[in-house]
N, CA, C and O of each residue as an XYZ file, in Angstrom:
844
protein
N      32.867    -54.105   -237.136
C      31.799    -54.495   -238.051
C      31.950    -53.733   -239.362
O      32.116    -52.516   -239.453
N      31.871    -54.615   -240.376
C      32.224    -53.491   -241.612
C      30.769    -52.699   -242.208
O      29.715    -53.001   -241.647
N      30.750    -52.076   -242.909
C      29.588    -51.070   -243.274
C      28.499    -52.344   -244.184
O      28.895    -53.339   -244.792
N      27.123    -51.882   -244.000
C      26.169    -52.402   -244.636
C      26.249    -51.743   -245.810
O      26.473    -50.550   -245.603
N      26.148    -52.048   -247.105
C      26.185    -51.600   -248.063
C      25.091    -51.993   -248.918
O      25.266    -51.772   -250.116
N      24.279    -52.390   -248.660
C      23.068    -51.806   -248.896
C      21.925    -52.998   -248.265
O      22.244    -54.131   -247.906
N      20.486    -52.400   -248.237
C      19.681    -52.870   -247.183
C      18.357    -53.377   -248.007
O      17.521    -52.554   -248.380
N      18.238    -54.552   -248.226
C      17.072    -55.057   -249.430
C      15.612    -55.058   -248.476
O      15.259    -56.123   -247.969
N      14.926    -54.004   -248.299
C      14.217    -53.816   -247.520
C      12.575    -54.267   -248.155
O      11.517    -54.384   -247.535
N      12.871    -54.451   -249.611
C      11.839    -54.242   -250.329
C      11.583    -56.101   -250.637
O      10.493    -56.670   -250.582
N      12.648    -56.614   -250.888
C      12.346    -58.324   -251.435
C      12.720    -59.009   -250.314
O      13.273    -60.086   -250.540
N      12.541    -58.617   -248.873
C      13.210    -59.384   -247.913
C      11.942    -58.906   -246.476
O      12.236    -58.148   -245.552
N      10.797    -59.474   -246.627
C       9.948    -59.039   -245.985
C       9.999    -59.483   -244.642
O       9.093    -59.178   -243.865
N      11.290    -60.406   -244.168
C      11.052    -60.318   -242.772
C      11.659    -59.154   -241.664
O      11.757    -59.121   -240.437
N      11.929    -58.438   -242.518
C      11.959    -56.678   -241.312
C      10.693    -56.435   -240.947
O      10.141    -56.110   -239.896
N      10.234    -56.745   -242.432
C       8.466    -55.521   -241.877
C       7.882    -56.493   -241.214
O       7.150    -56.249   -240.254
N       8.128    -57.716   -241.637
C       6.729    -58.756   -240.370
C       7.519    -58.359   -239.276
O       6.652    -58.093   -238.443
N       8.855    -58.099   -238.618
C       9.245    -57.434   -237.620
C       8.384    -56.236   -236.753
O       7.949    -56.132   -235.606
N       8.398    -55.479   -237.868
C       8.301    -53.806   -237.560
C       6.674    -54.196   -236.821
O       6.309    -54.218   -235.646
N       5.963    -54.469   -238.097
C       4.624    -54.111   -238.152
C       3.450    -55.332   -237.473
O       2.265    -55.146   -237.194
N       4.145    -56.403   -237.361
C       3.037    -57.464   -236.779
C       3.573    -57.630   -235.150
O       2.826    -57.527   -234.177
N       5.255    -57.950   -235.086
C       5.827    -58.062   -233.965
C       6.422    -57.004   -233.003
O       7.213    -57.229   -232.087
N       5.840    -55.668   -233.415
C       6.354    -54.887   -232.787
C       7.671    -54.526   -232.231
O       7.783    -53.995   -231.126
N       8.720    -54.828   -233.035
C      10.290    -54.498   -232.674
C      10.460    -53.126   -232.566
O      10.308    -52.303   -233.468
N      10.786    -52.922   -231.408
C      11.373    -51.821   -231.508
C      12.387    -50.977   -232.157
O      13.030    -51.979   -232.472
N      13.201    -49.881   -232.704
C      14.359    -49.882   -233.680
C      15.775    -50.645   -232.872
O      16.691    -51.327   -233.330
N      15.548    -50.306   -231.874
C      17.448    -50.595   -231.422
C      17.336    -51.893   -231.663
O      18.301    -52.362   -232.265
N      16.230    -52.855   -231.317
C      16.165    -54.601   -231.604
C      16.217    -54.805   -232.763
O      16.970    -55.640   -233.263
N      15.261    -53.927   -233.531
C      15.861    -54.297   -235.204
C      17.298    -53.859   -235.673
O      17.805    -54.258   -236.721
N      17.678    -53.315   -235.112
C      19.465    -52.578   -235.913
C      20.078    -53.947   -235.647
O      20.544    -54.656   -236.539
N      20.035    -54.367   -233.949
C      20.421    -55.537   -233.225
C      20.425    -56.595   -234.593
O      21.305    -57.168   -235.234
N      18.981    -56.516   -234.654
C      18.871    -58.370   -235.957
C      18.999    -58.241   -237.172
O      18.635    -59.215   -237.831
N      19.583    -56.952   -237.991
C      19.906    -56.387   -239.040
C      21.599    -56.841   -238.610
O      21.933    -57.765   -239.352
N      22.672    -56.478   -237.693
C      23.423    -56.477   -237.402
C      23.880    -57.876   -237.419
O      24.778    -58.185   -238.204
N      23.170    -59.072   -236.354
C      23.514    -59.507   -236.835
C      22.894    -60.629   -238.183
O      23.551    -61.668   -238.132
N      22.277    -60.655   -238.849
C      21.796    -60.990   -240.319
C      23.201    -60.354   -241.159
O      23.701    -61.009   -242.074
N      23.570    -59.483   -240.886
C      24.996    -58.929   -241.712
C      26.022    -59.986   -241.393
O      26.645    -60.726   -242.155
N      26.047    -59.863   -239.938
C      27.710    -60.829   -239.555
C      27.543    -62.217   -240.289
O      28.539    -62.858   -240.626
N      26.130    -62.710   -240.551
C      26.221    -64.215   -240.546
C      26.333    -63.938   -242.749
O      26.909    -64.719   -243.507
N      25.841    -63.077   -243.030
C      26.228    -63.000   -244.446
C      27.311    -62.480   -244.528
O      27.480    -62.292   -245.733
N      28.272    -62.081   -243.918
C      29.508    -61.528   -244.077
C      30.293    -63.394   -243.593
O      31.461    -63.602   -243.920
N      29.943    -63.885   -243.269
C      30.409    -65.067   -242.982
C      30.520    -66.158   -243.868
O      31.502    -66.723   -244.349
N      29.444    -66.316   -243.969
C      28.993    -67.401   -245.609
C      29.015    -66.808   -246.874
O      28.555    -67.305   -247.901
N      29.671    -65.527   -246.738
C      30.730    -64.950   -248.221
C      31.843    -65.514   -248.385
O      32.213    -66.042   -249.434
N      32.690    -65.421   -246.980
C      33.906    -65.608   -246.807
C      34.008    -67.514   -246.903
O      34.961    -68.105   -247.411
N      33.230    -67.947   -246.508
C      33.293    -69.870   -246.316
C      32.991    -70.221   -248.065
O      33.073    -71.400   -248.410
N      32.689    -69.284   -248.987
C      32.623    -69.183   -250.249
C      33.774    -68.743   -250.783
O      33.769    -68.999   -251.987
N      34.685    -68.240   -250.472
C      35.519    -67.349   -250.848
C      35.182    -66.068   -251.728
O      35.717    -65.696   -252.772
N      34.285    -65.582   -251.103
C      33.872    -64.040   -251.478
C      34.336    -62.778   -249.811
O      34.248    -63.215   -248.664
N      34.731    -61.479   -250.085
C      35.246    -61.188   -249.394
C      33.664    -59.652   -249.782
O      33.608    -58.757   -250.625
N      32.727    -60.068   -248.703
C      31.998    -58.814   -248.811
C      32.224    -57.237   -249.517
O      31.330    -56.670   -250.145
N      33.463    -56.710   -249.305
C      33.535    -55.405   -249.600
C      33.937    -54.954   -250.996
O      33.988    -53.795   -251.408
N      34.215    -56.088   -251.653
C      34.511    -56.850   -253.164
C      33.277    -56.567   -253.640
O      33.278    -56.519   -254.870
N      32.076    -56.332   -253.071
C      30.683    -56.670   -253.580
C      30.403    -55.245   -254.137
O      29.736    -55.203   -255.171
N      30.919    -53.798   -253.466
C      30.801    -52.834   -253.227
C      29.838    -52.234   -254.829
O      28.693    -51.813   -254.993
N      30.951    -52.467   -255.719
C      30.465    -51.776   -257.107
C      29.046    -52.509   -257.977
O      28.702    -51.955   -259.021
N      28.419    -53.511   -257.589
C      27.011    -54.135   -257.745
C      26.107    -53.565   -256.744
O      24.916    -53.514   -257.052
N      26.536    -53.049   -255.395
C      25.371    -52.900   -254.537
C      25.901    -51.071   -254.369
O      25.960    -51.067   -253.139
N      26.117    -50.282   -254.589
C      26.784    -49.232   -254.752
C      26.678    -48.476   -256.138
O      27.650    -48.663   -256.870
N      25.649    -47.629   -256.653
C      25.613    -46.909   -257.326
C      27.051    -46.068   -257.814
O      27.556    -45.320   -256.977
N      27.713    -46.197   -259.194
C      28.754    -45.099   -259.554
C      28.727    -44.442   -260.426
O      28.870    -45.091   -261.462
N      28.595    -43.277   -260.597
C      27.999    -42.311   -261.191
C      28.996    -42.273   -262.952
O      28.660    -41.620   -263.940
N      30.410    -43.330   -262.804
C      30.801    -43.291   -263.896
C      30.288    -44.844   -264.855
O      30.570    -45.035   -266.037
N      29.748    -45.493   -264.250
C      29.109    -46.500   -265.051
C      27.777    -46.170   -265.247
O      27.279    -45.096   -264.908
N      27.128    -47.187   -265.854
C      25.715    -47.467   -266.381
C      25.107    -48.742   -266.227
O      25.594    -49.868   -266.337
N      23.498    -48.217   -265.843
C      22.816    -49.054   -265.688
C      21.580    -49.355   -266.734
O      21.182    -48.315   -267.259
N      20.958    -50.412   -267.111
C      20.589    -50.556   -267.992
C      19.372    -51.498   -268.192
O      19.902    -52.609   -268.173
N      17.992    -51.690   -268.379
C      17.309    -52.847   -268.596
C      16.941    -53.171   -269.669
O      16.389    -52.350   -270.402
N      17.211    -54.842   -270.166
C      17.248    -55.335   -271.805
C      16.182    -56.055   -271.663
O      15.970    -56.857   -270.754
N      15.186    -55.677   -272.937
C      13.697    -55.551   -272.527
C      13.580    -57.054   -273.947
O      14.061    -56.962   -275.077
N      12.909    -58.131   -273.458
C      12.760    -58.886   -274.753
C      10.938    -59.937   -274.834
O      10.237    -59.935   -273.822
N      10.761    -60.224   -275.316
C       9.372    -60.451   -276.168
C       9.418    -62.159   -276.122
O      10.220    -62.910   -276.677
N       8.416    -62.439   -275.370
C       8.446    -63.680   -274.590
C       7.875    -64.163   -275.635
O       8.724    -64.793   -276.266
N       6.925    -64.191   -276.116
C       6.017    -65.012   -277.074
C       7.239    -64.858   -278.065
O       6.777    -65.848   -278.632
N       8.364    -64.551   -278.811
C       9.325    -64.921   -279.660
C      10.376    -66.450   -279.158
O      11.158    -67.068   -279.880
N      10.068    -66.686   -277.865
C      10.815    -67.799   -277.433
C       9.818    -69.060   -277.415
O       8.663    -69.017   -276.992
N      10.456    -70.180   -277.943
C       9.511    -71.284   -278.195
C       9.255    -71.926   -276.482
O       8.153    -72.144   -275.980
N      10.347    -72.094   -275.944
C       9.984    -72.701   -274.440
C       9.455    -71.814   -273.154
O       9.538    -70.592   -273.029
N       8.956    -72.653   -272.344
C       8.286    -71.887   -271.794
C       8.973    -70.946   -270.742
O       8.599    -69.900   -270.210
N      10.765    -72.132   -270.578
C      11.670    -71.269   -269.655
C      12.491    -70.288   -270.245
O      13.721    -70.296   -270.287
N      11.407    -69.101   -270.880
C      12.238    -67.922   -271.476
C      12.881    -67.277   -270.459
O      13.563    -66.393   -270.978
N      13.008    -67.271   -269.294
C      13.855    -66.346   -268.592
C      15.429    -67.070   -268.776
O      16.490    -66.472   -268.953
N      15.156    -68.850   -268.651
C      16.555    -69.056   -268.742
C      17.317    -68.970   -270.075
O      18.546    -68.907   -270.111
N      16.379    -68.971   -271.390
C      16.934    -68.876   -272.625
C      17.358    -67.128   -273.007
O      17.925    -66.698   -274.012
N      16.862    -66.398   -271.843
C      17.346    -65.034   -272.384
C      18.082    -65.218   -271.850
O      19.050    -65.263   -272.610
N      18.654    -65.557   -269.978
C      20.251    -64.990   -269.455
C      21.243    -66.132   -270.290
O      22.442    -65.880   -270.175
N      20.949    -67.215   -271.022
C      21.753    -67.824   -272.224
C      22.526    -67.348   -272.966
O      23.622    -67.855   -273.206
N      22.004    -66.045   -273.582
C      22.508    -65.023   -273.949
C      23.169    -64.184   -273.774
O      24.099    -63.741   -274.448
N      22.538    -63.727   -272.377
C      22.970    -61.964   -271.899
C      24.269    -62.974   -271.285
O      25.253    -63.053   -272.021
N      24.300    -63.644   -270.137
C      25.579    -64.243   -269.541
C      26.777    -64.114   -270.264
O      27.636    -63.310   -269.901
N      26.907    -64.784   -271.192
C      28.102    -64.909   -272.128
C      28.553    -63.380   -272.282
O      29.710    -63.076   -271.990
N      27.692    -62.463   -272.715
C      28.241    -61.295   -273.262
C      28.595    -60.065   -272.015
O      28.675    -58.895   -272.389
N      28.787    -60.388   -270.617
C      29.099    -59.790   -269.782
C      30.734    -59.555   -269.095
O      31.472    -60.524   -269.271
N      31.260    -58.535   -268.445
C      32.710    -58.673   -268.869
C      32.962    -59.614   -267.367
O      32.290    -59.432   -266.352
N      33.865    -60.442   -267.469
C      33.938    -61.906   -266.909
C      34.810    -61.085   -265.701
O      35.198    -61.876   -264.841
N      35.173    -59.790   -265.464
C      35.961    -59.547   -264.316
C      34.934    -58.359   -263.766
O      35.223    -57.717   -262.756
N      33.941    -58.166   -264.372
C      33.061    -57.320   -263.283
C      31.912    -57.594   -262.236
O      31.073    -58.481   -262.390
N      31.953    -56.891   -261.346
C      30.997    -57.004   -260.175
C      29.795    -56.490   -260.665
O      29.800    -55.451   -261.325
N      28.953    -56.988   -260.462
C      27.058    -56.965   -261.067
C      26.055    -57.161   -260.443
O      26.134    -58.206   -259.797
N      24.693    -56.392   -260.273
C      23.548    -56.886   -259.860
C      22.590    -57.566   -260.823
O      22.966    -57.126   -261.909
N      21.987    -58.049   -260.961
C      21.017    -58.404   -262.096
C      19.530    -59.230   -261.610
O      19.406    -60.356   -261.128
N      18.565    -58.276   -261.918
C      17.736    -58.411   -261.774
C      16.596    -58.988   -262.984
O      16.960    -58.757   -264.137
N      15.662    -59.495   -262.877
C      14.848    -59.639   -263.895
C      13.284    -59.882   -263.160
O      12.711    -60.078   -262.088
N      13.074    -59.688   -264.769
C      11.153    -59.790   -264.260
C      10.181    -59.462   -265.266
O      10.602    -58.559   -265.989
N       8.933    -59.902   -265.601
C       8.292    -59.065   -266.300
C       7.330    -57.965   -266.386
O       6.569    -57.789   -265.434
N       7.283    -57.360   -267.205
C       6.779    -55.781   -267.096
C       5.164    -55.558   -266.364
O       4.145    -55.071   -266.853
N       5.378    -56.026   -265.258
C       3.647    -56.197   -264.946
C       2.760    -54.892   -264.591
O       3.415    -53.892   -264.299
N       1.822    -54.814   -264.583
C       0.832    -52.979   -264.617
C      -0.116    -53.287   -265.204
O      -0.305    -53.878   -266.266
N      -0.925    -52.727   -264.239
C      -2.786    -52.351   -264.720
C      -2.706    -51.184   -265.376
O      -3.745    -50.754   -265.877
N      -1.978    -50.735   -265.459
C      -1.868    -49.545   -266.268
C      -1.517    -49.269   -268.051
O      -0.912    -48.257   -268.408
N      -1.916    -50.149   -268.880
C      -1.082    -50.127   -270.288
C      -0.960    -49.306   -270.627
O       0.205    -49.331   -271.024
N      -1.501    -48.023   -270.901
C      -1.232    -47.140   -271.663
C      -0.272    -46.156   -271.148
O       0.201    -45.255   -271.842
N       0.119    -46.437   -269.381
C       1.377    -45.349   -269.093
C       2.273    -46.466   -269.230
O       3.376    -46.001   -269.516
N       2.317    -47.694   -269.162
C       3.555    -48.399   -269.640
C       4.070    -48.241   -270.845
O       5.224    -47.855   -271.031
N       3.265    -48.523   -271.740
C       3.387    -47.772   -273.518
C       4.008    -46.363   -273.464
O       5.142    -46.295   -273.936
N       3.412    -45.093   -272.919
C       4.093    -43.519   -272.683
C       5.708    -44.526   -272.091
O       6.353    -44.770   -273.110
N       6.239    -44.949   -271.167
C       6.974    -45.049   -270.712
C       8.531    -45.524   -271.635
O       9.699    -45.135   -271.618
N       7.709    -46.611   -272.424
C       8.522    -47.373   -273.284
C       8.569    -46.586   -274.611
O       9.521    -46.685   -275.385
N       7.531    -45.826   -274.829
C       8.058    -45.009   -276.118
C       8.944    -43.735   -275.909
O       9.472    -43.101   -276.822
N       9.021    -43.482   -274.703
C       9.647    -42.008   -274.273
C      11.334    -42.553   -273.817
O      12.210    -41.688   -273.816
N      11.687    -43.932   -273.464
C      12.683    -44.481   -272.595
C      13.658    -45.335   -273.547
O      14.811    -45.043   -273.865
N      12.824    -46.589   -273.964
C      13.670    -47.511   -274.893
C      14.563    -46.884   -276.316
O      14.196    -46.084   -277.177
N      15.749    -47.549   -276.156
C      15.985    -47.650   -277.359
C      16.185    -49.235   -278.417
O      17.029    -50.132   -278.410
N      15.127    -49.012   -279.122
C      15.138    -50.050   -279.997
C      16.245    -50.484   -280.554
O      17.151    -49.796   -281.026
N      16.131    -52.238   -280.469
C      17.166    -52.771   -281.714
C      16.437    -52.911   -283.251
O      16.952    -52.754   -284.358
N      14.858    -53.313   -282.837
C      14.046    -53.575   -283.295
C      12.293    -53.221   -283.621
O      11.563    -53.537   -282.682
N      11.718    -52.721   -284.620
C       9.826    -52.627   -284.264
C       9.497    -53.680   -283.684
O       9.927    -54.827   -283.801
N       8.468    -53.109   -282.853
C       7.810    -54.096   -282.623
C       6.199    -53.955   -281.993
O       6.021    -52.968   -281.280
N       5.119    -54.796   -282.189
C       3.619    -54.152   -281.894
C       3.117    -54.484   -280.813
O       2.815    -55.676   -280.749
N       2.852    -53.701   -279.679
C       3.064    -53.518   -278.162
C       1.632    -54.099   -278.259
O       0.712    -53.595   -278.902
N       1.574    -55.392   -277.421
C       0.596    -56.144   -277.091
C      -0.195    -56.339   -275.534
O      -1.409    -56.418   -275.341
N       0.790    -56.383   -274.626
C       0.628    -56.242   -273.403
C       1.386    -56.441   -272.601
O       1.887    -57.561   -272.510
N       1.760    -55.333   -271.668
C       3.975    -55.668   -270.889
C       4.009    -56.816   -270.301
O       5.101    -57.307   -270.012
N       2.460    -57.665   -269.918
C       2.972    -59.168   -269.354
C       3.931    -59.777   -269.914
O       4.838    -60.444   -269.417
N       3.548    -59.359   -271.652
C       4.452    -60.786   -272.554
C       5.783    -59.947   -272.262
O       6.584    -60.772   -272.700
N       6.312    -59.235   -271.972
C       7.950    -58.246   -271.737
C       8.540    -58.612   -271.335
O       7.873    -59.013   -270.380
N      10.040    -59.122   -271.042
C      10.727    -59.690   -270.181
C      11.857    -58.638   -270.081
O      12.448    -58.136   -271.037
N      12.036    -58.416   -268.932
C      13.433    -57.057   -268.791
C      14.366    -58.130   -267.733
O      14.032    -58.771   -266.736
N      15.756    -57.980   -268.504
C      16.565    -58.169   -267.563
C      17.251    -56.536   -267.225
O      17.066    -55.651   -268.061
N      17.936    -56.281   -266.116
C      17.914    -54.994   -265.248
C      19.572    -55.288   -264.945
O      19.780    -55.995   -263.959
N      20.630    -54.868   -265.612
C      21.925    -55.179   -265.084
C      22.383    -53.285   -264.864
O      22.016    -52.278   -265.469
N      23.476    -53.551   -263.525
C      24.096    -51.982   -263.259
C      25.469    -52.450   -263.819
O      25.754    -53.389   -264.562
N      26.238    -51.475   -263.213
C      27.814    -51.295   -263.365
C      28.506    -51.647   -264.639
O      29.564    -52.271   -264.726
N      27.957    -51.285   -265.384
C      28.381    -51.333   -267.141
C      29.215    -50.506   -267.743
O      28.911    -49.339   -267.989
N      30.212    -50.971   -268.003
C      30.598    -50.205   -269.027
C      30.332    -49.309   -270.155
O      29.611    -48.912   -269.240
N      30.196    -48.707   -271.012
C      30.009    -48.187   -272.065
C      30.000    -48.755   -273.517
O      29.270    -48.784   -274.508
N      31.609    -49.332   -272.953
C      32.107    -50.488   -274.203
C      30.657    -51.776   -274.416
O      30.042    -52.124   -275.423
N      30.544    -52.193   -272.960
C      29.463    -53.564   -272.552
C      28.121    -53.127   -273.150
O      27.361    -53.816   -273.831
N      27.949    -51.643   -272.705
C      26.320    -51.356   -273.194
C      26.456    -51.609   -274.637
O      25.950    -52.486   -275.337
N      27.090    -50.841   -274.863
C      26.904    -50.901   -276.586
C      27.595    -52.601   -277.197
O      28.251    -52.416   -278.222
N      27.577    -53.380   -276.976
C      27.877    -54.686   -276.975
C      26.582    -55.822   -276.810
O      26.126    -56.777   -277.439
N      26.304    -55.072   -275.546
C      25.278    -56.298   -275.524
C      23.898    -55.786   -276.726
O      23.179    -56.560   -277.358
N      23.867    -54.467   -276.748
C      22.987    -54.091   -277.675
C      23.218    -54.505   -279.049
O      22.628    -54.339   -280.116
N      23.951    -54.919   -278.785
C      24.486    -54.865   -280.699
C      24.513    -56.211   -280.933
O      24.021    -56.576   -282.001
N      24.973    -57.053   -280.189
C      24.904    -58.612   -280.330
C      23.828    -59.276   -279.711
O      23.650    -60.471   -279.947
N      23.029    -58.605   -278.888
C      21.248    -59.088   -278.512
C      20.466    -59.176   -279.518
O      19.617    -60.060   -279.629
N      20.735    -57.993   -280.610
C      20.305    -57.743   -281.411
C      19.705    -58.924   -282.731
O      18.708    -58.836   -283.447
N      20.883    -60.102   -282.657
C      20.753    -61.356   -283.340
C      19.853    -62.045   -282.787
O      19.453    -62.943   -283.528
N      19.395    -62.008   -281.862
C      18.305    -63.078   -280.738
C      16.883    -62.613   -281.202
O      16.552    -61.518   -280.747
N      16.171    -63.103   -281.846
C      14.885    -62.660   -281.957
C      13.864    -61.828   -281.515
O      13.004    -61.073   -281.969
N      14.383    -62.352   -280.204
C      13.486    -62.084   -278.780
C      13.889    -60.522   -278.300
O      13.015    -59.940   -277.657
N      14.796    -59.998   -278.488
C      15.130    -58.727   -278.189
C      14.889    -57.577   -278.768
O      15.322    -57.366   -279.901
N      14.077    -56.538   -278.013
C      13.636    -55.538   -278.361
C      14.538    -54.180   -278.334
O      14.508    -53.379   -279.267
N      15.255    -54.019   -277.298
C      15.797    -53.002   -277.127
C      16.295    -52.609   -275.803
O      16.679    -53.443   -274.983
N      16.292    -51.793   -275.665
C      17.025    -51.560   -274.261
C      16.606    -50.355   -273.281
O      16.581    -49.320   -273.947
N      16.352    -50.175   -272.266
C      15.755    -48.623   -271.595
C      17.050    -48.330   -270.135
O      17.231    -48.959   -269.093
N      17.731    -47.105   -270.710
C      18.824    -46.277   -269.850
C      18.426    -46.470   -268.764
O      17.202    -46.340   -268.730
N      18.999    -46.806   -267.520
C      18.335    -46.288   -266.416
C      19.336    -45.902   -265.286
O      19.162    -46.298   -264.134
N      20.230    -45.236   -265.594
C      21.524    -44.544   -265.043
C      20.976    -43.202   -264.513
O      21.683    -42.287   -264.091
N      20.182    -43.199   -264.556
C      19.334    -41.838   -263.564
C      17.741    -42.206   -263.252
O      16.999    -43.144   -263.542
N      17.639    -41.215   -262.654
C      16.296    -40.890   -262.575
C      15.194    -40.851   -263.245
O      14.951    -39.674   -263.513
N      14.426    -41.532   -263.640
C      13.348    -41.814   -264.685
C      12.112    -42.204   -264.332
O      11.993    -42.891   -263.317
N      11.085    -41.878   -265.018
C       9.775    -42.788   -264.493
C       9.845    -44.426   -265.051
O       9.219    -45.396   -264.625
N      10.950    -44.338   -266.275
C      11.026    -45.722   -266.222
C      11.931    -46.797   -265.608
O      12.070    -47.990   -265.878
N      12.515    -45.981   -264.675
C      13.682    -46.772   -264.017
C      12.518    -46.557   -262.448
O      12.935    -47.401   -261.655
N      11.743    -46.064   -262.021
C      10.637    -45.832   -261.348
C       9.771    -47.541   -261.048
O       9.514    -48.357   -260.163
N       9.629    -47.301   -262.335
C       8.291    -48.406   -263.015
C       9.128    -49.839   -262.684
O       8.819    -50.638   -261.800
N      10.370    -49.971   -263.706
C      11.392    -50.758   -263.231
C      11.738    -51.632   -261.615
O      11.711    -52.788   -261.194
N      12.077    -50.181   -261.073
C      12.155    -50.830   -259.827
C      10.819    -51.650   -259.272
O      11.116    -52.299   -258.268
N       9.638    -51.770   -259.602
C       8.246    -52.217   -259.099
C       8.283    -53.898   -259.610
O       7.788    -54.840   -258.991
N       8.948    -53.951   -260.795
C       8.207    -55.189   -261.686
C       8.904    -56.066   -261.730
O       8.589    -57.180   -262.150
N      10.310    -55.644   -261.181
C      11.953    -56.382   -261.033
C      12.431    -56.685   -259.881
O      12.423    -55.966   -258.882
N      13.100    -58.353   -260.042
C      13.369    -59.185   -258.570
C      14.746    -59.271   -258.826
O      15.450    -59.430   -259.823
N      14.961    -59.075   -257.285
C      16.792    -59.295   -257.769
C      17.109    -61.083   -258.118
O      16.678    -61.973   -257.385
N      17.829    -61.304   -259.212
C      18.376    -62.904   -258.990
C      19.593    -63.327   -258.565
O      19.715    -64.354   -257.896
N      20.545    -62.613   -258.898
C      22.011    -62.624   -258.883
C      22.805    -61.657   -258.345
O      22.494    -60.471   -258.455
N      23.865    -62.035   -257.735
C      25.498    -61.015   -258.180
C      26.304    -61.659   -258.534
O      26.549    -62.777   -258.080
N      27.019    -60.992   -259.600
C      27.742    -61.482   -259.970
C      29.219    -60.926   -260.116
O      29.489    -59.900   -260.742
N      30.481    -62.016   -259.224
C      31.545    -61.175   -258.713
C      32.562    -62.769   -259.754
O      32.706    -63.991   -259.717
N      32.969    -61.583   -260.510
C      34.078    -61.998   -261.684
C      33.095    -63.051   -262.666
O      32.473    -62.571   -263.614
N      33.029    -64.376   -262.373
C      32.689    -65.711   -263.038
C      32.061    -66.402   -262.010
O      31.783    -67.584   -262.214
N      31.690    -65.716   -260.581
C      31.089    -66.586   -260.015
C      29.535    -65.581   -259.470
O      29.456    -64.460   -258.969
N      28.612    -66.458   -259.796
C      27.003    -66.372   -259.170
C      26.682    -66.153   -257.886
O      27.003    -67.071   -257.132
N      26.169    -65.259   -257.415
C      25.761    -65.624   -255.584
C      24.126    -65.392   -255.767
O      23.521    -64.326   -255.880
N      23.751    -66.390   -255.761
C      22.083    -66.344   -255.590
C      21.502    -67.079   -254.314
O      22.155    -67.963   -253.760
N      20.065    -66.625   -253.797
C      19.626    -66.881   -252.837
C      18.921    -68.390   -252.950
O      18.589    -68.932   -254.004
N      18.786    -68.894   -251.700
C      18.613    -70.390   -251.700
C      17.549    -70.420   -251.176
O      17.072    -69.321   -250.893
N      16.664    -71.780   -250.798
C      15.770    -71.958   -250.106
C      16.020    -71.664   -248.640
O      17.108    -71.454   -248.103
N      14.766    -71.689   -248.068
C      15.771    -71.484   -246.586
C      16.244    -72.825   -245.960
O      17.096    -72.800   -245.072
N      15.584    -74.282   -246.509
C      15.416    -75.191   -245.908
C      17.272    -76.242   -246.781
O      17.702    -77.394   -246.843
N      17.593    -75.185   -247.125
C      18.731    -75.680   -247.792
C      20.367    -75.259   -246.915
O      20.687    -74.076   -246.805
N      21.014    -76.065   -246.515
C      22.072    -75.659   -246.077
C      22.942    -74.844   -246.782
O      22.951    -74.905   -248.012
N      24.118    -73.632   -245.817
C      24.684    -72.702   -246.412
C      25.812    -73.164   -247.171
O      26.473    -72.534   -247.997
N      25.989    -74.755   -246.646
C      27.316    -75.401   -247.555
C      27.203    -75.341   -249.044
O      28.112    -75.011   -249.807
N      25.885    -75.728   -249.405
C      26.012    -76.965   -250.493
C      25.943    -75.409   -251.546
O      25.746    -74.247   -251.191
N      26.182    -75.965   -252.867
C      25.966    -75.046   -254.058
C      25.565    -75.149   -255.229
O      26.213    -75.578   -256.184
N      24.134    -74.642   -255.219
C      23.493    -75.165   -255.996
C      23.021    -74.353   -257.092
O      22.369    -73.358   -256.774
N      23.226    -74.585   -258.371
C      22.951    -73.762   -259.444
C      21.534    -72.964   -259.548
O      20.932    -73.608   -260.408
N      21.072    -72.388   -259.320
C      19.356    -72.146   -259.380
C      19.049    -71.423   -260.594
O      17.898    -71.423   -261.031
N      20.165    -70.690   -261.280
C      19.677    -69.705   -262.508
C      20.099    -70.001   -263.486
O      20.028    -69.088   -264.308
N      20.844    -71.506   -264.090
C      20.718    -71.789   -265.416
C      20.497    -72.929   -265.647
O      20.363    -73.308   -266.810
């Protein structure tokens, strides 16, 4: 069995209806964790993806960077601003790297520690007059280059909609906050997408869901 490399415990709530309504015991859950792995280690491969290929998107490396590109929804005329921002970000990503990418918007009852957060974290391309993090849209990409960070910053920069960008290659309260408000959508291994499907959808077919 090859190694789990990492365990989405947080956007994949049927462990805990496990744990906590059905009473599984641990060795039965390792059991249906185990196999939930074999059968995704399976329908990688009937894709031609080879799981351990995945390693550097689901695998923290302490010589890349991670990063969330924070942009201003009310600047986009349609209402599907999530797909008119990855319009953007897509193109400018390097076409042979392995990626997670997440997105979402900045949600919190809290405004005024979201504001501390974003004035202490972001770096601007642009001013801009902080209205409320609903209207925020962060996309959340890891395994970056240096060359890429400073790329996508610099050519986001032309898009209206883009505010800036917040580090999150360590430890932060805003890479904290981040993790709360952000859904995973994608990986992305070279030029090809692996996103999650309905369940009522077969593992054959392939269907675009994120552009």
């Amino acid at each position: 069995m090859q190694p789990i490399l990492t365990l989405n415990s947080r956007g994949h709530i049927m462990l805990e209806v496990f744990r906590d309504h059905l009473g599984i015991a641990a060795p039965q859950m390792r059991k249906e964790i185990l196999r939930l792995h074999g059968n995704l280690i399976n329908i990688l491969e009937s894709k031609g993806v080879k799981y351990p290929d995945l390693r550097s998107a689901l695998v923290p490396n302490a010589d890349r960077h991670e990063a969330a590109f924070i942009f201003d929804s009310t600047e986009i005329e349609s209402g599907m601003y999530g797909r008119d921002v990855l319009e953007q970000v897509l193109p400018l990503l390097e076409p042979r790297t392995t990626q997670s990418v997440l997105v979402g918007d900045l949600l919190g009852d809290d405004q005024d520690l979201i504001v501390e957060i974003l004035q202490e974290s972001m770096i601007l391309a642009r001013s801009f007059a902080f209205r409320h993090s609903s209207l925020l849209y962060g996309v959340y990409i890891n395994n970056l280059s240096s060359t890429t960070l400073s790329q996508l910053h610099e050519k986001l920069a032309a898009f209206p909609a883009y505010l800036g960008y917040i580090p999150t290659s360590f430890a932060s309260r805003a890479k904290t906050y981040l993790s709360l408000s952000m859904a995973n959508l994608f990986l992305k291994k070279n030029k090809t997408l692996i996103v999650g499907h309905e369940g009522d959808r077969p593992n054959d077919e392939n269907i675009n869901r994120v552009c």
